[in-house]
Every structure is written in C-alpha cells, then in structure tokens.
N, C-alpha and C positions, 0 to 999 in steps of 0.2 A: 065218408068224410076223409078227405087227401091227410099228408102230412102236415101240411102248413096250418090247415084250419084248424088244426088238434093243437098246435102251438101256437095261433091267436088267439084260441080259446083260454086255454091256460092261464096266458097273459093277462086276458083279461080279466079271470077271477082272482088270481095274484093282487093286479090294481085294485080289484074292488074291496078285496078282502085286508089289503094294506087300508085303505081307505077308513073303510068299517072299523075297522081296530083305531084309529088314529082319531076316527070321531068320535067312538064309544069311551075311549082314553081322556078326552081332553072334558066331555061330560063329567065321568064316574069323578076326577079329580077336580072341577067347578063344584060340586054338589057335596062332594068331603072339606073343600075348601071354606063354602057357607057357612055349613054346619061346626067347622074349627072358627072360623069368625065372630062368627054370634058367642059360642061360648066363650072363648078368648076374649069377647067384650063383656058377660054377663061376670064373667073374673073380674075384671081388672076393675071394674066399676067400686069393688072393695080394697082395693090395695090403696094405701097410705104411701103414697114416693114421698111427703118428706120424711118420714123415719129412715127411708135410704139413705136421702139427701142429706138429713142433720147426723147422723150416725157417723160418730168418729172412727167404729170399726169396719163400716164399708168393706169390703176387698178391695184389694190396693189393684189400680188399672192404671197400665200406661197406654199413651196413646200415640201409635206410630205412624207419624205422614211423611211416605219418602216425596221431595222434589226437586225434578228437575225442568230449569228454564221457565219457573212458574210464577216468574217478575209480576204479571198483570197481577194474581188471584192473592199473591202470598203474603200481604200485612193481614189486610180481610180475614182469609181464613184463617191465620193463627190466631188471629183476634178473636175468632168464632169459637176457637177450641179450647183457649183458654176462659172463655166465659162460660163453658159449664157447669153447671148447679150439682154439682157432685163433692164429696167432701176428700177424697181421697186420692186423688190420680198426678200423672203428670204427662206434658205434652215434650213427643221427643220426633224434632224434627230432624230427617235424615236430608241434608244439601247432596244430594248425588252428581258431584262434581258438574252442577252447572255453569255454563256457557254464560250465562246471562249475569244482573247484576243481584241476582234471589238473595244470595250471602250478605252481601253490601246494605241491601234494606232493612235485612232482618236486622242486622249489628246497627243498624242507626234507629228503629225503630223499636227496637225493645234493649237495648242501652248491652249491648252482648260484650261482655271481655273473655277470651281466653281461660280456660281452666282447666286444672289437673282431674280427669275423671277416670276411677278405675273399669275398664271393657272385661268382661269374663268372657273371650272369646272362644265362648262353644261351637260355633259356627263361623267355620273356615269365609271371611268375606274380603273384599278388595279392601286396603289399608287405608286410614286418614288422610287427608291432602292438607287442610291447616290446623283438623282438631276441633276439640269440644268447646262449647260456648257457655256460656250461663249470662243470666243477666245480672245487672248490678242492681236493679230495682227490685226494690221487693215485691212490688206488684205484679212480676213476671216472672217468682221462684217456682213457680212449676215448671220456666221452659226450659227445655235443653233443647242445642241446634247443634248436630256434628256436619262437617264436611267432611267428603270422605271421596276418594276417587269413583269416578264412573263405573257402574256395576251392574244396573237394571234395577226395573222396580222391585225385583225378588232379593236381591245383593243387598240392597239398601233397607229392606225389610230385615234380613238376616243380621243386620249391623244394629237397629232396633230391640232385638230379642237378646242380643249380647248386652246391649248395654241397660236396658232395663230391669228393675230389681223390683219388681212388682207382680201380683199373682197372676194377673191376667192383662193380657196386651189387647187393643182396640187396632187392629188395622185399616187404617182411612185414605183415600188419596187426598193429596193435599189442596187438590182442585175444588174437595166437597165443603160444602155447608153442614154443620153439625147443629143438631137443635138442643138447647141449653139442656133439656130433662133427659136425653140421651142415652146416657151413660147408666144414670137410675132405672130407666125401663131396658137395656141391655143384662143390666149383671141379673134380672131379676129372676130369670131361671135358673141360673145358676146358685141361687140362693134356695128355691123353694124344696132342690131333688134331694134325697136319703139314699135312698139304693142304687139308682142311677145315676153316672156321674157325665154332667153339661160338659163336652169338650170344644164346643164353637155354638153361638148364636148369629142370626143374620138379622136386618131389620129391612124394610120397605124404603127402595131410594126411589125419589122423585126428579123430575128433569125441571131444574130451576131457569132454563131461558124463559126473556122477559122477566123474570119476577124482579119484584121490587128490594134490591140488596144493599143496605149500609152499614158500615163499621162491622159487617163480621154480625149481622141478624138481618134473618127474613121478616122485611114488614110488609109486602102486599104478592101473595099468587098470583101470575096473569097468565093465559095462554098466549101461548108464542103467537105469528103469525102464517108461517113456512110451515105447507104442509109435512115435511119433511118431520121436521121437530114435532107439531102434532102427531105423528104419525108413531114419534117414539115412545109420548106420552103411553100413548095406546098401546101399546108395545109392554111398559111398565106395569101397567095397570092387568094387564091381563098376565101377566107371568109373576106378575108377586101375589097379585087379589085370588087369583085364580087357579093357582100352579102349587108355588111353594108355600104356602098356607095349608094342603093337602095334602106331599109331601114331608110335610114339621108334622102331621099326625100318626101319618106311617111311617114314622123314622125314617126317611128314604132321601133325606137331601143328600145331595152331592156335591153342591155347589152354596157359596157365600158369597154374594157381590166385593169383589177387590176393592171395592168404593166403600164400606163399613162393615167390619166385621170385629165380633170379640173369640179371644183364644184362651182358652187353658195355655201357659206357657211352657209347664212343664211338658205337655203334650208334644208340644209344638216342636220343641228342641229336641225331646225324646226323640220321633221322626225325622229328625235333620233341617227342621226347620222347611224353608223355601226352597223349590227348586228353581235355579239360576237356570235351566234349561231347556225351561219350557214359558213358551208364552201362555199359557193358563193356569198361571201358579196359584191362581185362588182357589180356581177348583182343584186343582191334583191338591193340593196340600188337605183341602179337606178328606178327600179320595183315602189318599195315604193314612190320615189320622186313625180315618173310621175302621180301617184293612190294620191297624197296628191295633185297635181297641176289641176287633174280632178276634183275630189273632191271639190275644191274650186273654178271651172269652172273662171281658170285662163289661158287665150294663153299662150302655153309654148315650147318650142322645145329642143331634145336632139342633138347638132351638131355631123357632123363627118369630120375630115379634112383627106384626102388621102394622104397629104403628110409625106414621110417614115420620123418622129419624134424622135422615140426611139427604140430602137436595145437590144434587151435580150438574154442570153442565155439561151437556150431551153436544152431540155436532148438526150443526146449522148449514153444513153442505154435504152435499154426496161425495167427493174425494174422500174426505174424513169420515165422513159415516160408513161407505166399503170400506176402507182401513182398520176401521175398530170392527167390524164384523168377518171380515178375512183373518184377523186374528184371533176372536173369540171363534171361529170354524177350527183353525191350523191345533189352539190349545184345549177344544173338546177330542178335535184327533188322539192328541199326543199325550191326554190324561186316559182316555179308553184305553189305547194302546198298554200304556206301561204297567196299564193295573189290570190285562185282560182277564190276568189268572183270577178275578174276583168275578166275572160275569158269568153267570147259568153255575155259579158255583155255590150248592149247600151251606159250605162251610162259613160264606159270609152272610149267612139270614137273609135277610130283605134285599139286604144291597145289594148282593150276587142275583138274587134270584126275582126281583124286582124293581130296583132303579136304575141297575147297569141293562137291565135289557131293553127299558123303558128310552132310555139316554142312547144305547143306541141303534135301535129301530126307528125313534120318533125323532132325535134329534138328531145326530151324527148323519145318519144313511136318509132323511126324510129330501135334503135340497139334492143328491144323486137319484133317488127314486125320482123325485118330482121333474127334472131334466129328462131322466132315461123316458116318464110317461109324454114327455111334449116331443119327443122326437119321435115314438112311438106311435102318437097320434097324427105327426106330420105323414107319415108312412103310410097311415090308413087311407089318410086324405088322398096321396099321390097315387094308391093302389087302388083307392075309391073301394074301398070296406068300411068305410064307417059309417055305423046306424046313426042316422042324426036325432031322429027322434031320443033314442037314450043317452047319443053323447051331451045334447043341448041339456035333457034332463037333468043327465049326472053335473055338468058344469052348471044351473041354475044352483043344483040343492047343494053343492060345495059351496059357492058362494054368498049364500041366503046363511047356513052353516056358519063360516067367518062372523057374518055380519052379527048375527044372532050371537053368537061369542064373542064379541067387542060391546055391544050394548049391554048383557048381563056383568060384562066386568064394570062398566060406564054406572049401571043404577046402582052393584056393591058398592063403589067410590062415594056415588051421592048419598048410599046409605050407611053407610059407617065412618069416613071422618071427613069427608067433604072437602076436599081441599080447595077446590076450584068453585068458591062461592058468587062469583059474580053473574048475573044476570046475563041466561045464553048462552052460557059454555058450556052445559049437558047435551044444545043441540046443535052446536058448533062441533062436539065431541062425535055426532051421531052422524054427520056427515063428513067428517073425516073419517069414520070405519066404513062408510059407503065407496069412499074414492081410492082407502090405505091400498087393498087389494091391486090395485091398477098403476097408482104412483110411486108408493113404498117396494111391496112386493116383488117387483122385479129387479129391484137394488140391491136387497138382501139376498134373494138365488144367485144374481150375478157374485155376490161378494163370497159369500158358500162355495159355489163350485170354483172361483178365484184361489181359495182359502184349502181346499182339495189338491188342486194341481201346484201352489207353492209349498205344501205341504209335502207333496211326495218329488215334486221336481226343480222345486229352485233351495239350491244347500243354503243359499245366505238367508237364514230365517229370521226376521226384523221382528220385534216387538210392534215396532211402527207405531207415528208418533202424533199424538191429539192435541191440534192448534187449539189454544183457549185464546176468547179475547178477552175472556174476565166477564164474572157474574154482575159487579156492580154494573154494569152496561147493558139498558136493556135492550 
C-alpha cells in the first residue's frame, strides 16, 4: 500500500469517525432531552402560577427590549409586554437612536413626557440623545422608554442594566411576542434552588410568520407557506425540543436565545455586562457568567423552560436568512475564541470538559468539516476512487438519520404542547424535513463558510440587519 492510499484511508476514518460521534451526540442528547421533558411536565402539572402571579413579593423583573427602526412591530409589542400577568416588573424600552419614526409612536401612543430618571451607570454605554420618557397615564406606569444614541443591540442592553433597579432583568428583542404567563414560568427556577444559585434561564422561542397577531396577543398558530420559513420552524423545534432541554440537565448550556432570556443582574454587571464587541453577545455573556461563577467555585445553574414563551419573527427570504446565520457563525467564532482558556479545561467542570468541546467540534468546525468532505469527495470522483456502493450507503443512512431526527422532534411537539393544532400540519411538517436537507441546507453551509471567511477577513464586522415587515401581517 503507496503513500496516498495510507492517507485516503485515514481520511476516510477520520470522516467516519467525525460522523459516528456527531450521530451518536445528537441521539444520547434527544433521549436526555425526552426524559428532561416528561419530567419537567410530570412537575409543573403541580405548580400553582397564580400564587407567582398574585404574589406582591414576586422578585422584582425588569424587562429590556432594545430597538432599532422597529416602526412596523413597535405599539404591538409594547403592548404585548406590558400586558403581562406578572405582579412585579417593569418594561424599559431602549430607542437605540433610530432612523425611523419608533420614538414618535411610542410618545403618542402611550401619552410619553420627558422625565428626570436617575442612570447608575455601572456600565460604560453610548450617552442619551433626548432622554428618559414615562408615561402620563397610569395605565402605562410600568413603561420607561430612553433614547439614547446608536450603539448596538449589546450598548442598548448595557444602557437597560444601568437603568434598572430591579433583581432580575428579562432580555427580549423588541420584535418578539411575549406570552402573558411568561414571566411567572421564567422566574420559577429561580425561586425553587437553595444551594445552587439560578444565574440566567432560557425559554422555547417559536417562529410566529403567518400566525394570527392583534393588539400585542397571539390568537391563531398557522404554518407559514415558504418552505424557507418552514424549514426554520424545523430548525426550532429540534434545537430547543431536542438539544437544550438535554443540555438544562447537564448544566451545559452556553447559549440563551438573545430573543428571551432572564438574568441575575447582579451577575450580569459583576461581568461587565454585554459585550459591545462581539456579534454573539447572548452567548459570550452567558459564556462569561458561567467562566466568573467557576471561577469563584460558586454552585450555579443556567435554567431552561420548554414551555413555548415567546414567538418571533424569523426571515422569509434567503438574503436575510444568510445574514442572520453569517452572524450567528462569526459570534460562535468569537465567543470560543475569547473564552478558549475554558475548553478541555478541568477547572471549569462540565463546560470546559464537555459543552465547549461539544460547541466546538459539532458546531463551530461541523459547516468547515462538512465543505472540506464535498470537496474531498469531488476528488475521489475526479481520481475515480470512490466505492459507490458505500459512498451511496453512507449518503442514504445520513440522510434517512436527518430525517429520522426531524420527525422525533415533530411527534415531541405534537406530544407535549402542540402548538400547531390545525388539521395536516404534522404532515406538512414531515415533508418539509424530507425536502429541508436539499432546500434549507445548502443556505445555512453557504452562510457558515460566508460567516468563516468575514470572520477572519473582512475587518468591517457588521451585526447585519433583520428587515421585519411586522407580525400583525400574515
């Protein structure tokens, strides 16, 4: 056997053995993920939320939606935030020096005058542009709305954490839909722990195109049309049903959707708050937390509630949908990076020694393996070494694999809180994970390896920017 052969061999158990790992991975955490569901439901079936809900001593929650240029979403959603069934909180919208007329509506729409509010500015952030709002009505004394010059979603969150005087902050984009009991099933691990102490919870976000939206509540679920948008649903359902539900049991999150998340504030500030510097500040910040709560070898857990909380609109074309995945690529980069000294590291428990290797084996390095093997395999073709009987093989059983992993997350959905009750959309559902692989899939590699090369070679790093035409539109 030559040189060459020795080193196609290689390769090819390399592939196999990346593979094996990546399937055996995404099983062992589906079947962790079940068995945290089921119980997580055989709980909750006894908790009383309104004693949360009537409970004058609640924990005090503020709730922080920065935006910008978000004229279409932005009565709606405030409307949605302030009609939560929670007894203690308040809603503090961050105007991040928009373009548009977002300011103008909010001050006519919820009666806003000018007012003197004290900022404890722990966190260095870009300054006010016309100042704090309040409203004149009583029925809006929970809102505050600052402007405040241009900064980034991370700047505008920062500005959130200063000005809130509350024990724990709700981070929300302000595009999302909030569902009334929210807030109640958010703080509620935070309530139950003794020895361990709750420094961030996440909840289950769903993709609200198409659904039925008026005044700031969801009154009918419908599946979009565009397999694109189906294709994210899918997307969701298997990375919250399936993923982080398995992760919330092994302590091992890393990550909290930027779209709904609750904070210890003290935490949060202790750490410096938000990084202005990176486009994946939801995750680095959780990153950070957990690396300062090792660190100071303090019991600590990241929660995850399964129940569907908050409802966003996702993107309805490929422009926009590479652009949000170029950048959730560029800010898994640049949170691995900065926090490498955590990974295959003892000192940080689980996370060094099993969610950073996990994050990035399977997810960081998965869309550059997956390229390096189709170019790999063009090679064979052109050298004519390739066994077809086992490459045909192996490409059937990956993608029978996928499929099989889209359906199990499809019948959890249908069996534990159903969102998509109408008649034919389990098997509308089931032929969408037939086609994702062939339509979707190639959008998200392309956007991965896009989100690689501006990563390491275009300096001007963009957050990049997500056209909403507004939820009430179906």
């Amino acid at each position: 056997m030559d040189t060459i052969q020795i080193i196609i061999l290689i390769i090819r158990y390399l592939f196999f053995i990346y593979t094996l790992a990546i399937i055996v991975s995404y099983i062992i955490l589906a079947v962790i993920s079940v068995i945290e569901t089921v119980d997580y439901m055989k709980k909750n079936s006894f908790v009383n939320y309104n004693e949360i809900l009537s409970s004058t001593i609640s924990p005090s929650i503020s709730i922080i939606a920065p935006a910008y240029n978000e004229s279409l979403n932005i009565i709606e959603n405030v409307r949605s935030l302030l009609s939560n069934h929670y007894a203690n909180y308040d809603v503090i919208i961050i105007n991040d020096g928009s373009k548009d007329d977002s300011l103008d509506k909010l001050i006519k729409a919820y009666e806003l005058i000018q007012a003197d509010y004290l900022i404890n500015e722990q966190i260095q952030t870009k300054p006010l542009r016309k100042g704090v709002y309040k409203s004149t009505n009583p029925a809006f004394e929970k809102l505050i709305v600052v402007d405040k010059e241009n900064g980034g979603k991370a700047d505008a969150l920062n500005m959130g954490l200063n000005i809130s005087n509350n024990k724990y902050v709700a981070c929300i984009d302000v595009d999302c839909l909030l569902l009334e009991d929210a807030l109640q099933k958010m703080i509620k691990p935070f309530l139950e722990t003794t020895d361990t102490k709750v420094i961030a919870a996440g909840g289950v976000i769903r993709i609200a195109n198409s659904c039925s939206i008026k005044e700031g509540k969801l009154l009918d679920v419908n599946l979009p049309k565009k397999m694109l948008e189906k294709g994210q649903i899918l997307e969701y359902l298997r990375a919250f049903l399936l993923g982080r539900m398995a992760w919330s049991r092994l302590n091992g999150l890393l990550v909290i959707s930027g779209a709904f998340g609750l904070f210890d504030k003290k935490i949060a500030i202790e750490v410096g708050g938000y990084d202005i510097n990176t486009v994946g500040e939801d995750m680095e910040l959780v990153v950070r937390m957990r690396g300062y709560m090792e660190e100071q070898k303090q019991k600590y857990k990241v929660a995850y509630i399964p129940d569907p909380l908050c409802w966003t609109e996702a993107p309805d074309n490929y422009k926009t949908f590479i652009s949000q995945r170029n950048r959730w690529t560029r800010g898994t980069i640049e949170t691995l990076r900065k926090h490498r000294k955590i990974g295959f590291n003892p000192k940080y428990g689980s996370m060094g020694l099993l969610s950073y290797p996990y994050w990035f084996f399977f997810e960081r390095m998965a869309p550059v393996i997956e390229v390096v093997g189709i170019l790999y395999f063009g090679i064979l073709i052109a050298f004519k070494e390739v066994r077809w009987d086992y490459a045909l093989s192996f490409i059937i059983l990956a993608y029978l694999f996928i499929i099989m992993f889209s359906i199990v997350a499809i019948i959890s959905e249908e069996l534990t809180y159903h969102q998509y009750k109408k008649k034919g959309t389990g098997f509308k559902l089931i032929i969408t994970a037939l086609l994702e692989p062939f339509v979707n899939h190639p959008f998200i590699l392309y956007a991965a390896i896009r989100g690689n090369i501006d990563y390491y070679f275009n300096k001007k790093k963009k957050w990049g920017e997500m056209t909403r035409k507004g939820m009430s539109k179906a």
